[in-house]
MARPATOR-362940 format. One record per residue: x, y, z of N, C-alpha, C, O in turn. Coordinates in steps of 0.2 Angstrom, whole numbers, padded with zeros to 4 digits, always signed. Layout:
REM MARPATOR-362940
XYZXYZXYZXYZ...
REM end
This chain:
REM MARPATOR-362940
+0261-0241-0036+0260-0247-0032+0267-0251-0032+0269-0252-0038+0270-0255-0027+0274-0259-0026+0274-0264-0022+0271-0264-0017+0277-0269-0025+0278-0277-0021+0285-0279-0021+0290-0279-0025+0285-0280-0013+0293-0282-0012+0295-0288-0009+0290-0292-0009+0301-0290-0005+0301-0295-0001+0307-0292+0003+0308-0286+0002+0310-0295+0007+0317-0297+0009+0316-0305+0014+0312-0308+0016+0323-0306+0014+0326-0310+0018+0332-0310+0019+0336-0310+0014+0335-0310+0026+0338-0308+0031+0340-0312+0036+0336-0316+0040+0348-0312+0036+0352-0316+0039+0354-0310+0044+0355-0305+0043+0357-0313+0053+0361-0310+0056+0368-0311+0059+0369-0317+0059+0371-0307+0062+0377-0308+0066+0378-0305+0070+0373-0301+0071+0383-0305+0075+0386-0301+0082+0390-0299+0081+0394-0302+0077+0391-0293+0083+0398-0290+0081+0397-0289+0089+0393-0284+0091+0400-0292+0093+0399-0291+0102+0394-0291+0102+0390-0292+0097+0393-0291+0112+0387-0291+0116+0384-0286+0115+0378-0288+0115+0385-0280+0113+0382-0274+0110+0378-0274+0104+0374-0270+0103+0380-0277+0101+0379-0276+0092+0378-0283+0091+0382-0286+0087+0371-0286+0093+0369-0290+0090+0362-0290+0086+0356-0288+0089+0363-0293+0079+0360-0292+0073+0352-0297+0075+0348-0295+0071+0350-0300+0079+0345-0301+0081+0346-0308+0087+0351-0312+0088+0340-0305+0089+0338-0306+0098+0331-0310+0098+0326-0307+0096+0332-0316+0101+0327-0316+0103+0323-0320+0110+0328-0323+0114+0317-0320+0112+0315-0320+0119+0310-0325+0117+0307-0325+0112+0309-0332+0122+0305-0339+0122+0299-0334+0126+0300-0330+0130+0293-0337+0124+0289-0336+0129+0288-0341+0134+0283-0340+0139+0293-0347+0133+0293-0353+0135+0296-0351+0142+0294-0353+0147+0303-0346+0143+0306-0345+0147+0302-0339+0152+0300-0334+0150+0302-0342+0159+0303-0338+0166+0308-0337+0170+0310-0342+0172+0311-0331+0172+0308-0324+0169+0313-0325+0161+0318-0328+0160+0309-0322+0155+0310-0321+0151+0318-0321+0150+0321-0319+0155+0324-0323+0143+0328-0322+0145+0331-0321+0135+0330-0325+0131+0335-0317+0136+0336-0313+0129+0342-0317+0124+0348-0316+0125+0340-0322+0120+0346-0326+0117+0347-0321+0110+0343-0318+0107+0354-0323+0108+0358-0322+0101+0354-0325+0098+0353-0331+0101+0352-0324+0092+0353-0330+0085+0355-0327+0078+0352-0325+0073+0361-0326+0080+0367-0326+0077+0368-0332+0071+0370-0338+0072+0365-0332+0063+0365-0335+0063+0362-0342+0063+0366-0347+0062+0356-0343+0066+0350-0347+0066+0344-0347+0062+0342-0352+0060+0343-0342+0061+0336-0344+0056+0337-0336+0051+0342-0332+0051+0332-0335+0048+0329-0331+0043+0325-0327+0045+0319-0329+0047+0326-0320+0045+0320-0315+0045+0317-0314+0037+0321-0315+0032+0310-0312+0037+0309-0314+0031+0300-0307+0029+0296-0305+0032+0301-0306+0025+0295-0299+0024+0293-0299+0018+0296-0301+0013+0286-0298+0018+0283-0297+0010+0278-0291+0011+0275-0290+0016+0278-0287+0006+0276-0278+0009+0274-0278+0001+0277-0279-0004+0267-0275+0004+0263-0272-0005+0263-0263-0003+0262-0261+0003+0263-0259-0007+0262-0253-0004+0259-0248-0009+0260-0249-0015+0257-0243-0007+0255-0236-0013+0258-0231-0013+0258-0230-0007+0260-0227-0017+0261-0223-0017+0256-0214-0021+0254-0215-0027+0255-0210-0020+0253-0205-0024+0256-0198-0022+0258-0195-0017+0256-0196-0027+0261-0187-0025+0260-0183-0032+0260-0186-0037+0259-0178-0032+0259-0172-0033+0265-0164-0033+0268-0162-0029+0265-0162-0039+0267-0156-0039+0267-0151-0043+0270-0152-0048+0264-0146-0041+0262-0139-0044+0266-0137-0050+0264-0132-0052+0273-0141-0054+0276-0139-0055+0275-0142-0063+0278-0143-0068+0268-0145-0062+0267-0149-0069+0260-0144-0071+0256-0145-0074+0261-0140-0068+0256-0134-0069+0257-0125-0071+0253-0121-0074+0264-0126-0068+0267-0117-0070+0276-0120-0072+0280-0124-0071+0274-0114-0077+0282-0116-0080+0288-0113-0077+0294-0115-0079+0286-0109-0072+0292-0107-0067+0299-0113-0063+0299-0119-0061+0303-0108-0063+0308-0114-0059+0308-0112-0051+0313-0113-0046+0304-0109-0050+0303-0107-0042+0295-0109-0039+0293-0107-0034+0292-0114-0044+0285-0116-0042+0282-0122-0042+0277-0125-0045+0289-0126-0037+0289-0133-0037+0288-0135-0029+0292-0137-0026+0281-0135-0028+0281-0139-0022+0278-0144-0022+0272-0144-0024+0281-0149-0020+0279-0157-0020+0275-0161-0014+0277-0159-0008+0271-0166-0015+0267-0168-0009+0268-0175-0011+0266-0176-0017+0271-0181-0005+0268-0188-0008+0270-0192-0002+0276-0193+0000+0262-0195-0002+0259-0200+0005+0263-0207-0001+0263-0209-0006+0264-0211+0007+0265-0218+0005+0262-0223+0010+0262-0221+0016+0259-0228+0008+0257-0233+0012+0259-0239+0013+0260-0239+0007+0260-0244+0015+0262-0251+0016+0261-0254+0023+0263-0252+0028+0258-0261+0020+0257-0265+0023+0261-0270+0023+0264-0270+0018+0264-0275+0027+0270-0278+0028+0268-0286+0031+0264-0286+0036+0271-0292+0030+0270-0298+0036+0276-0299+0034+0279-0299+0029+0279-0299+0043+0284-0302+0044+0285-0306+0051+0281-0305+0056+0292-0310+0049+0293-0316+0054+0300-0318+0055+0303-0314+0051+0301-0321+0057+0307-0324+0059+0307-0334+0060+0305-0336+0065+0309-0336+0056+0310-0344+0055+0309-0347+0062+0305-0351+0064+0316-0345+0064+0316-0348+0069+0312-0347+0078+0314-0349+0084+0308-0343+0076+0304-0341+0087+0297-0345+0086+0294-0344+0081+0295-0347+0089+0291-0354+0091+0285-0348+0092+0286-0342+0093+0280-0351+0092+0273-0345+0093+0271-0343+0101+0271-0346+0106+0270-0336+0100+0272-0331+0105+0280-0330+0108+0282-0328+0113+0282-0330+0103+0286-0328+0104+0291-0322+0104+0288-0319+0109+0296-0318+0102+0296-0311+0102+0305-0311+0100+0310-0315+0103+0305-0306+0094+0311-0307+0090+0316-0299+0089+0313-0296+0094+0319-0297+0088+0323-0290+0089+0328-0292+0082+0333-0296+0081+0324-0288+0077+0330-0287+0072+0335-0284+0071+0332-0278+0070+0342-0283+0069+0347-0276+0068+0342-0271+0072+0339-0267+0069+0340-0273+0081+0341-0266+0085+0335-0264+0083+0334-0258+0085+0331-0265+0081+0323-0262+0079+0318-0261+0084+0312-0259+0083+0320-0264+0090+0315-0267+0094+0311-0274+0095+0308-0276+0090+0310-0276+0101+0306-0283+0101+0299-0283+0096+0296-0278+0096+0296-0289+0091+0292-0289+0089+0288-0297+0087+0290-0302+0090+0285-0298+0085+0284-0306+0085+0280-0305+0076+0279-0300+0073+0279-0312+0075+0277-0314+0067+0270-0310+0067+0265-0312+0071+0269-0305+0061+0263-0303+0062+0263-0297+0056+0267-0297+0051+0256-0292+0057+0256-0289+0051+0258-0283+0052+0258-0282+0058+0261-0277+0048+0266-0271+0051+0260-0266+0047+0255-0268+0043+0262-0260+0049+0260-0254+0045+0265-0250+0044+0270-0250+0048+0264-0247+0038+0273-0241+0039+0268-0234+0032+0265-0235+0027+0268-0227+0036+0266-0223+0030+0270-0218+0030+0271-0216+0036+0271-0215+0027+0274-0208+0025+0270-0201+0020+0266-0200+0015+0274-0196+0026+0270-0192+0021+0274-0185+0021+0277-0182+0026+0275-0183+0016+0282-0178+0014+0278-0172+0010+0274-0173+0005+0280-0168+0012+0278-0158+0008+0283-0157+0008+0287-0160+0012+0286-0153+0004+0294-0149+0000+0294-0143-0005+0289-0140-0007+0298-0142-0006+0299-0137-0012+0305-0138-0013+0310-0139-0009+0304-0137-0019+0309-0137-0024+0312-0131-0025+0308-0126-0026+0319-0130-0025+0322-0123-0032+0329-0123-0036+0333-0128-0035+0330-0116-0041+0334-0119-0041+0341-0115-0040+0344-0111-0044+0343-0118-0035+0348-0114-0030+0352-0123-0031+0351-0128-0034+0357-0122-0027+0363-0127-0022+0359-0132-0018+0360-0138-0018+0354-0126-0013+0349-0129-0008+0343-0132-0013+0339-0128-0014+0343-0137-0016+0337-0136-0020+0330-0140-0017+0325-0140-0020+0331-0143-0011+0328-0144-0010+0328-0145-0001+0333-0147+0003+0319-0142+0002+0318-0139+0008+0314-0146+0008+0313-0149+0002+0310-0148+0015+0306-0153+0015+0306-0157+0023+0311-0158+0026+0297-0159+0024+0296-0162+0031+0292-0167+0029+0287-0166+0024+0295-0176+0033+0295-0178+0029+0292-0183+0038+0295-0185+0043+0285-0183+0036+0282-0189+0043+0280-0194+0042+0277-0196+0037+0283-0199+0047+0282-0208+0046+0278-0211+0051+0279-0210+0057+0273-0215+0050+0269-0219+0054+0268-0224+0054+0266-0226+0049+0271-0229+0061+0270-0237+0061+0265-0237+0064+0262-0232+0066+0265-0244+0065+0261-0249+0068+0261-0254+0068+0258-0258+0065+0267-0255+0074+0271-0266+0073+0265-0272+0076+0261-0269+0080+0264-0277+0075+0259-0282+0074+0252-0279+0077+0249-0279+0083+0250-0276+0071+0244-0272+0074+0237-0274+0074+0232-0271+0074+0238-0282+0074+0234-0288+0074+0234-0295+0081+0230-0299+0083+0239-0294+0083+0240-0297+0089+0244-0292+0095+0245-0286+0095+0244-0297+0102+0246-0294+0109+0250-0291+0108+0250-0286+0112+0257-0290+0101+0263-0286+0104+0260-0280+0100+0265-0277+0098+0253-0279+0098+0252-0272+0096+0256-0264+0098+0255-0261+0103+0258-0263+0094+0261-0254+0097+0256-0249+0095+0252-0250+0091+0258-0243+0100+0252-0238+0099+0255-0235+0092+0260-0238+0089+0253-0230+0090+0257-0228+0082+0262-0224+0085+0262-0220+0090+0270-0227+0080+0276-0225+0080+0278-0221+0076+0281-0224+0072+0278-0212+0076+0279-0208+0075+0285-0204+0073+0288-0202+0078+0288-0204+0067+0296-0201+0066+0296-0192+0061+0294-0192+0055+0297-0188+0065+0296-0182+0059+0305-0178+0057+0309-0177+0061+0305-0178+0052+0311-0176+0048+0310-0171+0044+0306-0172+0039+0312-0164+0046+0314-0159+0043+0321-0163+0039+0324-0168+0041+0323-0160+0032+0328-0160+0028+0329-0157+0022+0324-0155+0018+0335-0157+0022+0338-0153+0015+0341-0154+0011+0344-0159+0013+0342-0153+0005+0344-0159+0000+0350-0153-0003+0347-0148-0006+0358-0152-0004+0360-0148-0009+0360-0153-0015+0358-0159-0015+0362-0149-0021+0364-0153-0025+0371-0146-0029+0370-0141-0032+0376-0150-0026+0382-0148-0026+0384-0148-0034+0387-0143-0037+0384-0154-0037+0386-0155-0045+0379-0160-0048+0374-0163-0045+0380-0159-0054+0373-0163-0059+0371-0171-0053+0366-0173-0049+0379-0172-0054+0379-0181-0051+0379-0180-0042+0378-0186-0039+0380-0175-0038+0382-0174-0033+0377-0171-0027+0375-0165-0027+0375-0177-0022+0371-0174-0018+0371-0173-0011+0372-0178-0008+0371-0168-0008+0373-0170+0001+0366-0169+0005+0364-0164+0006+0362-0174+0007+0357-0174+0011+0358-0173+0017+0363-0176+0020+0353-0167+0022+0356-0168+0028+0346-0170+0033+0341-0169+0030+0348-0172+0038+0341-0173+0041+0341-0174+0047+0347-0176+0050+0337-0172+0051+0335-0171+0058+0331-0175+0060+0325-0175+0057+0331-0180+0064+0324-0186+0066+0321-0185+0074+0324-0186+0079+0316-0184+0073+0313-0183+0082+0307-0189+0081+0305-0190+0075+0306-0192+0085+0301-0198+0087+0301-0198+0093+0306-0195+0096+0293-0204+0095+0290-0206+0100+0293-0210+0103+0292-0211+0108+0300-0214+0099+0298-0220+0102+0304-0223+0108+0310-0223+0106+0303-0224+0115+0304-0225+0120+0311-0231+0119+0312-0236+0115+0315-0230+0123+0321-0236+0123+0319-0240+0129+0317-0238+0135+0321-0245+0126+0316-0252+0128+0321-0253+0134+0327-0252+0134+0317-0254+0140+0321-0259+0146+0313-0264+0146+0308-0262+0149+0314-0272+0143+0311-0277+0147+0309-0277+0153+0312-0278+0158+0299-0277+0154+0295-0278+0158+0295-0285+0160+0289-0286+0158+0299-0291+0163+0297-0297+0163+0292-0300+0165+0291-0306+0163+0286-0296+0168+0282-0298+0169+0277-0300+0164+0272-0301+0166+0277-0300+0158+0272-0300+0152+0278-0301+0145+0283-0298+0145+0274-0305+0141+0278-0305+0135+0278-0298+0131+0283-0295+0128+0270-0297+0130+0266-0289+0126+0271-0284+0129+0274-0280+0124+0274-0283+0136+0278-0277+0137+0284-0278+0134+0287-0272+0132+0287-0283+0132+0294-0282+0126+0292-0277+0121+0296-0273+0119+0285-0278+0117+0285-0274+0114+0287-0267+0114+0287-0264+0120+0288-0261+0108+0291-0256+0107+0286-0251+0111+0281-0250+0108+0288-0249+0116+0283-0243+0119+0285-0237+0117+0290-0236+0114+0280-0231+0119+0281-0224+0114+0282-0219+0121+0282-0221+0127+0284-0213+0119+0285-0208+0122+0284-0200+0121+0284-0200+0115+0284-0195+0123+0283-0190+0120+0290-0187+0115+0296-0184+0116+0287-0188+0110+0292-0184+0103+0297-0181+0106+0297-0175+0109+0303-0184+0104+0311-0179+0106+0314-0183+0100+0314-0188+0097+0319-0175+0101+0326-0178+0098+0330-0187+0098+0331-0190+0103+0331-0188+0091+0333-0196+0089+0340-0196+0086+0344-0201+0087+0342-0190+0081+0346-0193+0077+0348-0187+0073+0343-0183+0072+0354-0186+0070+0356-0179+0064+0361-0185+0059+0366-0189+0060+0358-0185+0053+0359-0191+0048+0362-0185+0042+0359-0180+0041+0368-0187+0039+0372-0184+0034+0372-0188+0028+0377-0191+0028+0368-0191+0022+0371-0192+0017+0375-0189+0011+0377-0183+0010+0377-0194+0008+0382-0191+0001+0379-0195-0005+0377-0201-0005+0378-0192-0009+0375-0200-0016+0380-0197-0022+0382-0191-0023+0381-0200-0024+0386-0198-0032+0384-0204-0037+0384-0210-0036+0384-0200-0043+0379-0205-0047+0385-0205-0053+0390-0201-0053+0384-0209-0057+0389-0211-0064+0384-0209-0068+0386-0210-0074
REM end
C-alpha cells in the first residue's frame, strides 16, 4: 500500500516547451495561455500493489516468473484555473481538477544470463473519470528488457505503443480538449542506464 503527494511548479523553455497550459472556459473561442510560473500543480495518490513470483516456490535459477498488478487512485488540480476549467501539465494533455485512475499490470521472467530480465508491462488511465473532461481508458503496452551488465549496472531498454490520439483543440466544447484515444500504435523506444553505489 502507498501514499504519496507531489507539487509542481512550471516553466517555458519556448513556444514549444511549455511546462503548463492552460484554457479559461471563460474564453470564446477558447484560447491557450502559459502559466509559466503562476500557480501550483498539486496530487495526492493512495495505491496497491500485489505481485507474485514462482521463485519463492522452486529453488531453481531459471524458475522466476514474476506477476504484479498495481492500482491508484489520484486527485489532482492546479491552483490557479477557475472551475471548468482545463489545465496541460509538462505536455500530458488537457485535464481539469478531479479524480484520476492509473493501473499496471507486468508478467516477466527472470534469469540468470546478462538479459536477465524479459517482460510486458500494461498501463491503464482514466483522466477525471468523475466529471465532463472524462477519457475513455488510456492504454500504454511495453514490452522490455532489463541487462544487467555488472552487480551495480543496469541498461533497460522499452518499447511503448498506446491509444492515445495527439490533441488538436475542438473549440467548439471545453470536454473535447480532453485527451481523446485512438487505435494502439507505436509511441516511443526509451533507453535507460541506472548505476547504483
Amino acid at each position: 500500500v502507498s501514499l504519496g503527494g507531489t507539487l509542481g511548479g512550471a516553466w517555458d523553455l519556448g513556444d514549444s516547451l511549455q511546462g503548463l497550459k492552460y484554457i479559461c472556459h471563460c474564453d470564446t473561442p477558447y484560447n491557450e495561455k502559459s502559466e509559466s510560473f503562476k500557480g501550483i500543480y498539486l496530487k495526492g495518490k493512495v495505491g496497491a500493489a500485489l505481485q507474485f513470483d514462482t521463485a519463492a516456490f522452486f529453488s531453481s535459477k531459471w524458475a522466476s516468473i514474476f506477476a504484479r498488478t498495481y492500482h491508484e487512485l489520484s486527485l489532482q488540480s492546479y491552483t490557479n484555473v477557475g472551475k471548468g476549467g482545463a489545465w496541460n501539465f509538462e505536455m500530458s494533455g488537457y485535464k481539469g481538477d478531479g479524480l484520476f485512475y492509473h493501473g499496471e499490470y507486468i508478467v516477466g521472467y527472470n534469469m540468470p544470463l546478462i538479459l536477465d530480465k524479459v517482460a510486458v508491462m500494461v498501463e491503464t488511465d482514466i483522466n477525471n473519470f468523475n466529471d465532463f473532461m472524462s477519457t475513455d481508458m488510456l492504454i500504454t503496452l511495453s514490452p522490455l528488457l532489463n541487462f544487467r551488465v555488472l552487480d551495480n549496472l543496469n541498461i533497460t531498454a522499452l518499447v511503448q505503443f498506446n491509444n492515445k490520439a495527439s490533441h488538436i483543440p475542438d473549440y467548439a466544447d471545453m470536454a473535447n480538449n480532453a485527451i481523446q484515444t485512438k487505435p494502439i500504435a507505436f509511441s516511443k523506444a526509451v533507453g535507460m542506464v541506472t548505476y547504483s553505489f
